[in-house]
C-alpha positions in Angstrom: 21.5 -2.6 -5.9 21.2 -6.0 -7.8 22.5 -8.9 -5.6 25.2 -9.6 -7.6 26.9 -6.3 -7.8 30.1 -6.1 -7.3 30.4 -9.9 -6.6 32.9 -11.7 -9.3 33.4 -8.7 -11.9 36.7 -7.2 -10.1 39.3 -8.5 -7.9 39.0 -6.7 -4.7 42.0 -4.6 -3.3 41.2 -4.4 0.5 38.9 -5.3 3.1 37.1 -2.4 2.6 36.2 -3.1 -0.9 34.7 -6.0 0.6 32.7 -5.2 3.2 31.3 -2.4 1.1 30.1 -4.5 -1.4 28.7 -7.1 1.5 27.0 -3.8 3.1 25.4 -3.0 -0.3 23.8 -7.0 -1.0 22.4 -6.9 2.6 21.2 -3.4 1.9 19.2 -4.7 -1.2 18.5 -8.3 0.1 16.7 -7.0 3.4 15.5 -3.7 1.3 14.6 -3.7 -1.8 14.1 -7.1 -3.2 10.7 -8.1 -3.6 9.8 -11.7 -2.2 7.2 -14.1 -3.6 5.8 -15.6 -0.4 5.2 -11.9 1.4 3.3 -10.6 -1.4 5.8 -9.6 -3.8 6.9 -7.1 -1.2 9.9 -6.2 0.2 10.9 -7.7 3.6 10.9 -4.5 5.3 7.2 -3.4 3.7 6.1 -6.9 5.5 7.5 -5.9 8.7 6.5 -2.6 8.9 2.8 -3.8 7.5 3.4 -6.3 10.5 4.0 -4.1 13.5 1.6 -1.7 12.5 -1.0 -4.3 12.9 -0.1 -5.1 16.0 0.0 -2.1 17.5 -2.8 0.4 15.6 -2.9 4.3 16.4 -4.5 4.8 19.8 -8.2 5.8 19.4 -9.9 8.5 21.4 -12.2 7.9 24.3 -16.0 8.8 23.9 -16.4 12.2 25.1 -19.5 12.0 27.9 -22.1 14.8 27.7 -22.1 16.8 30.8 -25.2 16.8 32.7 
């Protein structure tokens, strides 16, 4: 969704009409848009490229040859 969709093309009838559209922008703004400083990545690929980091797969102990 492009962040302006929705926003000043059509009066809105309800409420609803515009949360649904404010759902939508978030959606894309936290999503899908790519952002300059992070790589030209989306905010979620940084913080899932973040965590992951953090916290990397456990690795397997040495197995010890039985004597």
């Amino acid at each position: 969704m492009h962040p302006d969709y929705g926003l000043s093309r059509r009066p809105y009838k309800t409420i609803a009409d515009v949360e649904y559209t404010t759902v939508g922008w978030v959606d894309w703004y936290n999503q899908v848009r790519l952002h300059n400083s992070l790589g030209m990545i989306s905010p979620t690929e940084f913080d899932n490229a973040h965590y992951t980091s953090l916290s990397p797969e456990p690795q397997p102990a040495e197995q010890r040859q039985k004597t």
